[in-house]
C-alpha positions as CSV (number, residue, x, y, z in Angstrom):
1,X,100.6,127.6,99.7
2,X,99.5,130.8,100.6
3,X,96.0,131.3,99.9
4,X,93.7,134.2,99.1
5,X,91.8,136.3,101.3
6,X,92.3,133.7,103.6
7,X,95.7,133.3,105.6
8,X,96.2,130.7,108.2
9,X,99.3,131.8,109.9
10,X,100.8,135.2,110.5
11,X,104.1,134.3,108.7
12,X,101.4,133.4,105.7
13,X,99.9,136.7,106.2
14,X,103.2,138.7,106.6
15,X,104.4,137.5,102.9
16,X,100.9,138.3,101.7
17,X,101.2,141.6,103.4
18,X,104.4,142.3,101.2
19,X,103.0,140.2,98.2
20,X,100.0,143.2,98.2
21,X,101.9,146.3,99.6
22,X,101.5,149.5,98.7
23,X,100.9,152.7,100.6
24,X,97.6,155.0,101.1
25,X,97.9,157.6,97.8
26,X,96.6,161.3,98.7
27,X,93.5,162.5,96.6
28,X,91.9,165.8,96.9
29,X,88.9,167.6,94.8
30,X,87.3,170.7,95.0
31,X,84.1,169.2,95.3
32,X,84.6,166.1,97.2
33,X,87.7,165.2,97.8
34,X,87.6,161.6,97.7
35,X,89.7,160.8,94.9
36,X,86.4,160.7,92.5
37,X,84.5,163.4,91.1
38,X,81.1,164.5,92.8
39,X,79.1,161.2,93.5
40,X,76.3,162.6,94.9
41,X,72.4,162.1,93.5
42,X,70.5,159.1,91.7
43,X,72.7,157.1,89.8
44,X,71.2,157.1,86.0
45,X,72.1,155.3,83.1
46,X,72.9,156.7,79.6
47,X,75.1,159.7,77.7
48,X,78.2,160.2,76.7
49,X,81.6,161.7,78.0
50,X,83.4,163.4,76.2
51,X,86.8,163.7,77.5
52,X,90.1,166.0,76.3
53,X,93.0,164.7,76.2
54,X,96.9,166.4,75.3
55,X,98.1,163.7,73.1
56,X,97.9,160.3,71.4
57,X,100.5,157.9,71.7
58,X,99.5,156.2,68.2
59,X,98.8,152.6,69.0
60,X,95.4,151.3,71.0
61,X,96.7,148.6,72.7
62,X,96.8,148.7,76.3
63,X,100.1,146.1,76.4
64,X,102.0,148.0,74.3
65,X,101.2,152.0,76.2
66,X,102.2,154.2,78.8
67,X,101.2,157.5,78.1
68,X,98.4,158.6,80.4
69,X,96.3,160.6,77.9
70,X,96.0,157.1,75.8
71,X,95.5,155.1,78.9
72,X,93.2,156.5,79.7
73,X,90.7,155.5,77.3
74,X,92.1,151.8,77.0
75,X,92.3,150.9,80.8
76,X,88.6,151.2,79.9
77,X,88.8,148.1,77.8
78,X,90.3,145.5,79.3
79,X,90.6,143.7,82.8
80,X,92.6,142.6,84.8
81,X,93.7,139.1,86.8
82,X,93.5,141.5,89.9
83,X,92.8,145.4,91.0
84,X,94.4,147.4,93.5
85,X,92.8,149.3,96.1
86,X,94.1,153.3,95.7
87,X,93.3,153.7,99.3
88,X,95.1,150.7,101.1
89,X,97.2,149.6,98.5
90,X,95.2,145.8,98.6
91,X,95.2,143.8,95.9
92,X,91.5,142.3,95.1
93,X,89.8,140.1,92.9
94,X,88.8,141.2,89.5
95,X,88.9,138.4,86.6
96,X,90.5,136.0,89.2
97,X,88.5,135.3,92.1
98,X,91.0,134.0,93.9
99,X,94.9,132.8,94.3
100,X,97.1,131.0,95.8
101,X,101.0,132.2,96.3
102,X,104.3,129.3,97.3
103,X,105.7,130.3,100.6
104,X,108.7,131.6,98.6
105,X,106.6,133.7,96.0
106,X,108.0,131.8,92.6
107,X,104.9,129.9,92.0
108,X,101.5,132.3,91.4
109,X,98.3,130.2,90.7
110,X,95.1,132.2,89.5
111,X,91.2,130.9,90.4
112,X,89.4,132.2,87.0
113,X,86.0,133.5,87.0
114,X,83.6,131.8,84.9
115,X,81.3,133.2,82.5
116,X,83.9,135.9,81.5
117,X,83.5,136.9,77.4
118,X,85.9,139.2,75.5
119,X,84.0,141.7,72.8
120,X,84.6,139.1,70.1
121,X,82.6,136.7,71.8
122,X,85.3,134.2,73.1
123,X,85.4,132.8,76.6
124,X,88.0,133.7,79.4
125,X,89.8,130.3,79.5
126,X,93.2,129.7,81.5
127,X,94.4,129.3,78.3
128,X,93.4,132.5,77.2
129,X,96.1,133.8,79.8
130,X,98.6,131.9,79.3
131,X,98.6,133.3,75.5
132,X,98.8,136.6,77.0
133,X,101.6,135.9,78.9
134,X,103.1,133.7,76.5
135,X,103.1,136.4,74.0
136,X,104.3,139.6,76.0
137,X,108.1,138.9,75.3
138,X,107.2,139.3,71.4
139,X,105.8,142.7,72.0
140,X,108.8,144.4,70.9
141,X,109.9,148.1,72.4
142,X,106.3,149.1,73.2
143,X,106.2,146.2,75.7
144,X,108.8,147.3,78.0
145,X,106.2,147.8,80.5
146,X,104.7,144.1,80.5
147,X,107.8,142.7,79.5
148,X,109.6,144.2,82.8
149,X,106.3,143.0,84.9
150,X,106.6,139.2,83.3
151,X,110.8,138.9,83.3
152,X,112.2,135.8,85.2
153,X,109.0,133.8,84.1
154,X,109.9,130.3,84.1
155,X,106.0,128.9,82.2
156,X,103.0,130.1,82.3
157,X,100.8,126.5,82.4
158,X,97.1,125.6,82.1
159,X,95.9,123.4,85.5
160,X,92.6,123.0,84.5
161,X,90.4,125.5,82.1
162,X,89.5,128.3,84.9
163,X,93.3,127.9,86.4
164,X,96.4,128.9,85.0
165,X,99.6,128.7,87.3
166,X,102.6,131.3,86.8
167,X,106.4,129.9,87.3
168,X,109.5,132.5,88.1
169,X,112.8,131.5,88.1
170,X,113.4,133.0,91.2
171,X,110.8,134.8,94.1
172,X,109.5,137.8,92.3
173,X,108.0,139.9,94.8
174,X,106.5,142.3,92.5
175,X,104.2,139.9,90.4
176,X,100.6,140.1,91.7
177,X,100.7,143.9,92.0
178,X,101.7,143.8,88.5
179,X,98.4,141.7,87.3
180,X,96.5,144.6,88.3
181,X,97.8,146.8,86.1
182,X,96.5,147.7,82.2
183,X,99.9,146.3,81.0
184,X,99.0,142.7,81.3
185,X,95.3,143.7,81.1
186,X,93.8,140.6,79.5
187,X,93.3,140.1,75.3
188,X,91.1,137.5,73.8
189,X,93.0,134.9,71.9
190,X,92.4,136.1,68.2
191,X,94.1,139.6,69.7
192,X,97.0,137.9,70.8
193,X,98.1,136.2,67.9
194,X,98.1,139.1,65.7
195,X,101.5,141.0,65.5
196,X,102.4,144.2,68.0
197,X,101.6,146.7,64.9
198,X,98.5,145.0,64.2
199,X,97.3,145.2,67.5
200,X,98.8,149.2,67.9
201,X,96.4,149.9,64.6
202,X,93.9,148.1,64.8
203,X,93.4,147.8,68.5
204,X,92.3,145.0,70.5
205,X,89.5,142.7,72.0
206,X,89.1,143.2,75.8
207,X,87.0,141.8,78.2
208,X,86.4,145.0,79.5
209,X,83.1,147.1,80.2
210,X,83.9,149.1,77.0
211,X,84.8,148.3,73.4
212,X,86.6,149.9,70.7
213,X,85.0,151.5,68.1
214,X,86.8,154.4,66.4
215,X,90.2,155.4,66.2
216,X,91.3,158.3,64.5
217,X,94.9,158.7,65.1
218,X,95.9,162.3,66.3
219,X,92.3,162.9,67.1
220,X,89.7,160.7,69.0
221,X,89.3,157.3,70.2
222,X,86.2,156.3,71.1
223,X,84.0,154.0,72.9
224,X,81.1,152.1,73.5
225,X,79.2,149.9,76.3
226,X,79.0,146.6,76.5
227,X,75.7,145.8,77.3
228,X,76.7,142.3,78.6
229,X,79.2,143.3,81.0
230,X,79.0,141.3,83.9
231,X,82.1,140.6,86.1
232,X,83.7,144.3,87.5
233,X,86.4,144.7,90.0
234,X,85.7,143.9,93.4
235,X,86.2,147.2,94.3
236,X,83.4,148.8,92.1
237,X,80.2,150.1,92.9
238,X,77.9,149.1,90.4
239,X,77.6,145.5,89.0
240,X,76.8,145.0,85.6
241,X,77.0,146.7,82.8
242,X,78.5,150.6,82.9
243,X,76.1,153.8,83.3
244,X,77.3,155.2,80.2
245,X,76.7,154.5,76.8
246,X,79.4,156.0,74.8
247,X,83.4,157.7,75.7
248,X,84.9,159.7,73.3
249,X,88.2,160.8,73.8
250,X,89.2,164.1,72.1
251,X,93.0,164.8,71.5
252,X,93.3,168.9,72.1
253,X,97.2,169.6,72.1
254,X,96.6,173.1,73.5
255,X,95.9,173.5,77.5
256,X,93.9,176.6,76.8
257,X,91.8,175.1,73.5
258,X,91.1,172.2,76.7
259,X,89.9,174.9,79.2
260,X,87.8,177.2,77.5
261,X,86.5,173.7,76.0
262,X,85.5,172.3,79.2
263,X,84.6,175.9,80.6
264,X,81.8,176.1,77.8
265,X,80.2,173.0,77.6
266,X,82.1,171.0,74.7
267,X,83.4,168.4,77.0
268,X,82.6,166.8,80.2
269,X,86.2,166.6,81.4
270,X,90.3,167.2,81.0
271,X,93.4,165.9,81.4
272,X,96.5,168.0,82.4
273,X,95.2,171.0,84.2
274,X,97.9,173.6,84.7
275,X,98.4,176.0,87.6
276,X,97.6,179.1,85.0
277,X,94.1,177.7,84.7
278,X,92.6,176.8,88.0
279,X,91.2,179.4,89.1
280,X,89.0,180.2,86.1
281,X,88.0,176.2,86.6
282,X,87.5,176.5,89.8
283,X,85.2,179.3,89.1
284,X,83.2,177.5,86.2
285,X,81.1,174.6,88.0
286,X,84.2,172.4,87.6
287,X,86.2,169.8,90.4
288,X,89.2,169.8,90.4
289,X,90.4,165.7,90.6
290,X,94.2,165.5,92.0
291,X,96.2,162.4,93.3
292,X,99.6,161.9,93.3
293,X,101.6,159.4,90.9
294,X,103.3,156.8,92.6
295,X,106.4,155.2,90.7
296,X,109.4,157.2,89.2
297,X,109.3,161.4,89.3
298,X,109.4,163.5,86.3
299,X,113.3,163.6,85.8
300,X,116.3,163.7,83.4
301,X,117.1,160.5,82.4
302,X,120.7,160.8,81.2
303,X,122.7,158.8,78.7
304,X,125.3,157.4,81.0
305,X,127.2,156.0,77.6
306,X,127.5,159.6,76.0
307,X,131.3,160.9,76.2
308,X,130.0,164.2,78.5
309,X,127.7,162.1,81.1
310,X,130.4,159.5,81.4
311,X,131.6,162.1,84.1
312,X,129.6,161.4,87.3
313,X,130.8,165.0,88.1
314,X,128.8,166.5,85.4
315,X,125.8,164.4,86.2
316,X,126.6,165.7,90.0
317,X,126.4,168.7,88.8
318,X,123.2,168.7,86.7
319,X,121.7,167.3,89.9
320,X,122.6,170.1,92.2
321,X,121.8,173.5,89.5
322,X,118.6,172.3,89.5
323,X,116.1,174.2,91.6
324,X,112.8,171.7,92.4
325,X,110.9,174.4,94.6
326,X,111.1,177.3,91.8
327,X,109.8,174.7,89.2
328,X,107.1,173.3,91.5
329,X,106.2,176.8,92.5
330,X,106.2,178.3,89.3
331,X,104.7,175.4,86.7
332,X,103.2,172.8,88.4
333,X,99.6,172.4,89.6
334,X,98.8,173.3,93.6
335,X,100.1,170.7,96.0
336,X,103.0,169.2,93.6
337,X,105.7,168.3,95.6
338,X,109.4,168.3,94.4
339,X,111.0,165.0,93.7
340,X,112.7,163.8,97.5
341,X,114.1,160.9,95.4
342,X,113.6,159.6,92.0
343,X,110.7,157.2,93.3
344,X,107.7,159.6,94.5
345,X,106.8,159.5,98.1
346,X,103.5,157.4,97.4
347,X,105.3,154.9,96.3
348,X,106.1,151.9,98.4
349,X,109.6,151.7,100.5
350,X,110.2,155.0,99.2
351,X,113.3,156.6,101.0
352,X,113.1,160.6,101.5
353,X,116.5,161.7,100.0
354,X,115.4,165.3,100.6
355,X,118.7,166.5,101.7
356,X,120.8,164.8,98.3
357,X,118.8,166.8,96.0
358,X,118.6,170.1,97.7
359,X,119.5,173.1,95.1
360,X,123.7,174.3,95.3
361,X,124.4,176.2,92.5
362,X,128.0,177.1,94.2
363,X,128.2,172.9,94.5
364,X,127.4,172.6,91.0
365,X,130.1,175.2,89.8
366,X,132.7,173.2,91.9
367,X,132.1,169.7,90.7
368,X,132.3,171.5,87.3
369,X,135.6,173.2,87.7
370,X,137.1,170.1,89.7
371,X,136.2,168.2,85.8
372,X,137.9,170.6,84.0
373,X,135.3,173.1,82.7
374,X,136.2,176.2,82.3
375,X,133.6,179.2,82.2
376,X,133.8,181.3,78.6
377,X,133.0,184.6,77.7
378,X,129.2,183.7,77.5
379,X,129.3,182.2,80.5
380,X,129.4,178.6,78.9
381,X,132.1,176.3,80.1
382,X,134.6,174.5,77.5
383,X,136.7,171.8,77.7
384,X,139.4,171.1,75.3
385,X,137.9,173.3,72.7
386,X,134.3,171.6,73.3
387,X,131.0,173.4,74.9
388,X,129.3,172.0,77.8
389,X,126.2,171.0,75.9
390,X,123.6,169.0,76.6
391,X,120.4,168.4,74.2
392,X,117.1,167.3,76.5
393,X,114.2,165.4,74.0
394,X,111.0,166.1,75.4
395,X,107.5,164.8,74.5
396,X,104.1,167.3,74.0
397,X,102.2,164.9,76.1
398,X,101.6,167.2,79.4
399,X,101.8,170.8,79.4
400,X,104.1,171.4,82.1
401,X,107.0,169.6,79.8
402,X,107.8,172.9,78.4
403,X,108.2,175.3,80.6
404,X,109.2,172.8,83.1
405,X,112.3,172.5,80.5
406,X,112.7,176.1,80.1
407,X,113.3,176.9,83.7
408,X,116.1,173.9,83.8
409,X,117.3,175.6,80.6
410,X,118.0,178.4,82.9
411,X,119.3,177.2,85.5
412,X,122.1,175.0,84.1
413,X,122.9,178.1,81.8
414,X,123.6,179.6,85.1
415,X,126.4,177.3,86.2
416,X,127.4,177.0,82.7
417,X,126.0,174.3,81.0
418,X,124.6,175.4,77.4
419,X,120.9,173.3,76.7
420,X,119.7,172.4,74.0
421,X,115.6,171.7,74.5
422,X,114.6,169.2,71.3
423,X,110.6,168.9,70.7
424,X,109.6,165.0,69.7
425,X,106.2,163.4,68.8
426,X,105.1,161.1,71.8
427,X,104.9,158.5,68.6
428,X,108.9,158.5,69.2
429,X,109.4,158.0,72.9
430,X,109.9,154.4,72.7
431,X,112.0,154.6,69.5
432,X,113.7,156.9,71.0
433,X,114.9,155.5,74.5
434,X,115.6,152.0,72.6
435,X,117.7,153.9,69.7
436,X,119.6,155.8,72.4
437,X,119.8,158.9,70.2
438,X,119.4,161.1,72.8
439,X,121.5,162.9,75.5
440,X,118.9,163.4,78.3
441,X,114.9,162.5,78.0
442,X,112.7,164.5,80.2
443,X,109.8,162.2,81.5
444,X,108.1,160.0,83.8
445,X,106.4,156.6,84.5
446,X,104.1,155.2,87.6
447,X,103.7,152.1,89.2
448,X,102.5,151.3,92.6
449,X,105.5,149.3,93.4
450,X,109.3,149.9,93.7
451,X,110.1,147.4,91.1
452,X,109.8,150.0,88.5
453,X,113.1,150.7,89.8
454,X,114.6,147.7,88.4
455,X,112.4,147.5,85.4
456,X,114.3,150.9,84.3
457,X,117.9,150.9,86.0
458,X,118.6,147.5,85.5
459,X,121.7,146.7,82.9
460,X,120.2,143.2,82.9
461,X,116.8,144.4,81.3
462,X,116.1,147.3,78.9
463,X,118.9,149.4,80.1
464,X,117.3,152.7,77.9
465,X,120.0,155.2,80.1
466,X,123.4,152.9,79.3
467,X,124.1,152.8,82.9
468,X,127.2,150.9,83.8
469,X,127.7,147.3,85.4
470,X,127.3,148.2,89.3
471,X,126.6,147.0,92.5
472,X,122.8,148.8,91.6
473,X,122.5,145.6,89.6
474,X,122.5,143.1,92.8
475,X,120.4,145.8,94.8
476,X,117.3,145.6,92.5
477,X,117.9,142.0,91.6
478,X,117.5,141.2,95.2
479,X,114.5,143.3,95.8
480,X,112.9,141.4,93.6
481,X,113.8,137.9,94.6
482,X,113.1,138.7,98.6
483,X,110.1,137.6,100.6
484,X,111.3,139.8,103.7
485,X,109.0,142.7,104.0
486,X,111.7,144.8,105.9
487,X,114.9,143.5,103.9
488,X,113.2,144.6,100.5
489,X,112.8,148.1,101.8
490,X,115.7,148.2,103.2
491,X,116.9,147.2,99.3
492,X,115.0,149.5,97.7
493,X,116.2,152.2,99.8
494,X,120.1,151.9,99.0
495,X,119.2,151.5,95.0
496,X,117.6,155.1,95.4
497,X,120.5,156.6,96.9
498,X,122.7,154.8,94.5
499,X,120.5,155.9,91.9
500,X,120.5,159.7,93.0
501,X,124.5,159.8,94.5
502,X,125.5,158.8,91.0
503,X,123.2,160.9,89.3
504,X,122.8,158.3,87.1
505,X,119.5,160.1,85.7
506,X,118.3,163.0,88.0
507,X,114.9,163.4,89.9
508,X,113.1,167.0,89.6
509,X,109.4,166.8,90.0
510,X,106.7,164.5,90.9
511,X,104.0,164.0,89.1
512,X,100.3,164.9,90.2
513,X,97.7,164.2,88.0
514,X,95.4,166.9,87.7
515,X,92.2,166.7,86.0
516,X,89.4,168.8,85.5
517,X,86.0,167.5,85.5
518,X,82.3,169.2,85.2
519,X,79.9,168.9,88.2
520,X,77.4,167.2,86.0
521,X,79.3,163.7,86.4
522,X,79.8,161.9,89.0
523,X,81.4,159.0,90.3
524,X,84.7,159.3,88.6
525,X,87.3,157.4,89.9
526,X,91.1,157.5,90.0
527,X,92.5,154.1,90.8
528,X,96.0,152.7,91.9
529,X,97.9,154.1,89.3
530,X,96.3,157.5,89.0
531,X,94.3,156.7,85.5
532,X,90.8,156.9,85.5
533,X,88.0,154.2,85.9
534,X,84.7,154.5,84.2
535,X,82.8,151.7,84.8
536,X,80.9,153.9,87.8
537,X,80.5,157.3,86.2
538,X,77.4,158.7,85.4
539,X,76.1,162.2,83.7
540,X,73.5,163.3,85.6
């Protein structure tokens, strides 16, 4: 067994290496550029931060979200088996103190902490765990997140009341960077057996340093300390119980309404800042918090089943009219980069594709013509008496969606493909990827390890973009499965350019969060992922 943190041999501590991997994510700030907001003075207790946020995804448990403006407030409530340090890319103790991992990375058994209570009272237990994990399959669409971390689980089984073991069918490389994530972020028992829309309403009982108290759909969710709190990541500064009192996140659809919010007092801090307003932050006693999101880019995830993107020519083509630089200069926050590959390049075992996604709008036209598409009178290209149309679903969740969209809307219509942009609640992203109603869906999703690949591209799992049977499938499977450090990037690398030759969906921007955050708190913190951690943060 392979023990943790300490390894006896090298080839021990080479599969731990991989077993842990991730890469050293960028973080910059006007103030001080550590990845957290100012942290300087006396650390004081008490207050409330009030934070905006661009949307709500409509359900308050953290297993069944991925929208950042809703994680937001429920990483806050739950913990995790394990944390992940943003600046090495370690994985640490957090809720387990320890763990040991087979040579051949099937068999993951977790050392509990003891003394560990969720907000209803009830003990951490191994048990407890193995509910969790028992019950993640049930989840339904929401749950494609946990679902894809836990697939290939063989059992989940109770050793003795502080240590549960975890079985795969196979190696699964990719598991203990997935218990650090808020997907399978820890429920009490009671939580767990109540059904996935009970759980979206009514929320959930975490062990976390923050309860639920209100939620309001469309409007707030907020939070309050647990005065008993007690067992924090390794990684965090203070021990006990969190500085502040009370969180309350504020939903505020409009970037400006956000701003001039933050600019005047009303709120402490904000999600989503765009290029249009940082200079007047900048200018306001605000920091400016950026780090970049590992896991897949902002991109157009086609419907590879629809009749038109059946054609990998038109997909080609889609992939080439699109100019990354012009929408990074022109939308996107300073220091964005555009996408080099449909992974960003914090991820680990990226591989910089730079040169397949350069902008050809005379390589575009081609691979258009070579398909048959002739160009009309309005410039729009028909085929057999049909229009080259395409309708993109978007979400209001970040305000670079739109004219992100709009500037892709140009320049297909430029090579002569007509756009259709089509406005959805974030409510229906899930609905909508598992309906497959959709031609393309603009969006994005991070992870700190390349499995996300195969938790979205995979035909044996979800399979949300209808991608065909391929030899993509064996690539990601046996990423997965390997316990070779340089074999798995060497994997990973051929599914991305499989992924972007085919243009099976096609990679445009990557994401960088962006947040703006008043001088008068301190000490807050952006972990792995790129959400934000409060248990630290003070008003002072």
């Amino acid at each position: 067994m392979i023990s943790h943190p300490n390894s006896r041999t090298a080839r021990r501590a080479a599969l731990t290496a991989l077993l842990t991997t991730s890469v050293l994510l960028t973080a910059c700030s006007s103030g001080s550029g550590s990845g957290s907001s100012n942290d300087s003075g006396q650390a004081r207790s008490g207050g409330t931060l009030t934070f905006a946020v661009g949307s709500d995804a409509g359900c308050v448990d953290p297993q069944q979200v991925a929208s950042n403006d809703t994680v937001y407030s429920l990483r806050q409530v739950v913990d995790s088996l394990t944390d992940q340090d943003p600046r090495t890319g370690k994985i640490v103790p957090w809720l387990a103190k320890s763990w040991d991992i087979s040579p051949d990375a099937t068999t993951f058994t977790f050392h509990l902490r003891s003394g560990v209570t969720f907000s209803d009272g009830t003990p951490l237990t191994a048990q407890v765990v193995k509910d969790n994990f028992d019950a993640v399959p049930k989840l339904g669409a929401l749950g494609g997140l946990a679902q894809g971390y836990l697939s290939g689980v063989e059992s989940t089984s109770v050793v003795d009341p502080l240590t549960v073991r975890v079985k795969f069918k196979q190696p699964n490389a990719q598991f203990l960077q997935a218990t650090s994530t808020f997907s399978l972020g820890i429920e009490s028992s009671a939580s767990v057996k109540r059904s996935p829309q009970q759980k979206c309403s009514r929320g959930i009982a975490g062990s976390g340093p923050f309860t639920l108290k209100q939620y309001v759909q469309n409007q707030s969710i907020t939070l309050a300390k647990r005065a008993d709190y007690d067992w924090g990541s390794s990684l965090w500064t203070k021990k006990g119980a969190a500085y502040l009192d009370k969180l309350v996140f504020k939903v505020v659809p409009e970037a400006g309404v956000r701003t001039g919010s933050l600019q005047s007092g009303q709120v402490d801090a904000i999600s989503s800042v765009g290029k249009a307003d940082e200079a007047a932050l900048k200018g306001a006693h605000v920091d400016l918090l950026r780090r970049a999101n590992p896991g897949n880019v902002f991109h157009l995830g086609l419907n590879n089943s629809r009749p038109l993107l059946k054609d990998v020519k038109v997909r080609q083509a889609i992939l080439f009219a699109i100019d990354r630089q012009q929408i990074v200069d022109v939308v996107f926050p300073t220091g964005t980069q555009p996408a080099t590959s449909i992974l960003a390049h914090t991820t680990p075992d990226y591989a910089d594709l730079g040169p397949e996604l350069v902008h050809d709008a005379a390589k575009a036209k081609s691979l258009l013509d070579s398909a048959g598409w002739k160009t009309g009178s309005d410039g729009i290209r028909t085929k057999n008496g049909g229009r080259l149309r395409l309708s993109v679903t978007w979400f209001a969740n970040a305000a670079t969606n739109q004219p992100a969209l709009e500037l892709i809307q140009q320049q297909l219509k430029a090579v002569g493909i007509d756009v259709v942009l089509e406005e959805r609640q974030i409510t229906q992203f899930a609905p909508t990827l598992q309906s497959g109603g959709f031609d393309a869906v603009w969006g994005n999703l991070t992870r700190a390890d390349p499995d996300i690949l195969r938790s979205q591209y995979s035909t044996r799992l979800a399979n949300f973009y209808r991608l065909p049977a391929s030899p993509l499938d064996s690539l990601l499977t046996q990423q997965a499965a390997t316990t070779d450090a340089a074999k798995r990037k060497q994997l990973v690398g051929q599914a991305q350019r499989l992924i972007v030759q085919n243009a099976y969906v096609v990679p445009v921007v990557e994401l960088q969060i962006q947040l703006g955050v008043a001088k008068k708190v301190h000490s807050l913190g952006l972990e792995a992922s790129s959400r934000i951690q409060l248990h630290d943060t003070w008003i002072g």
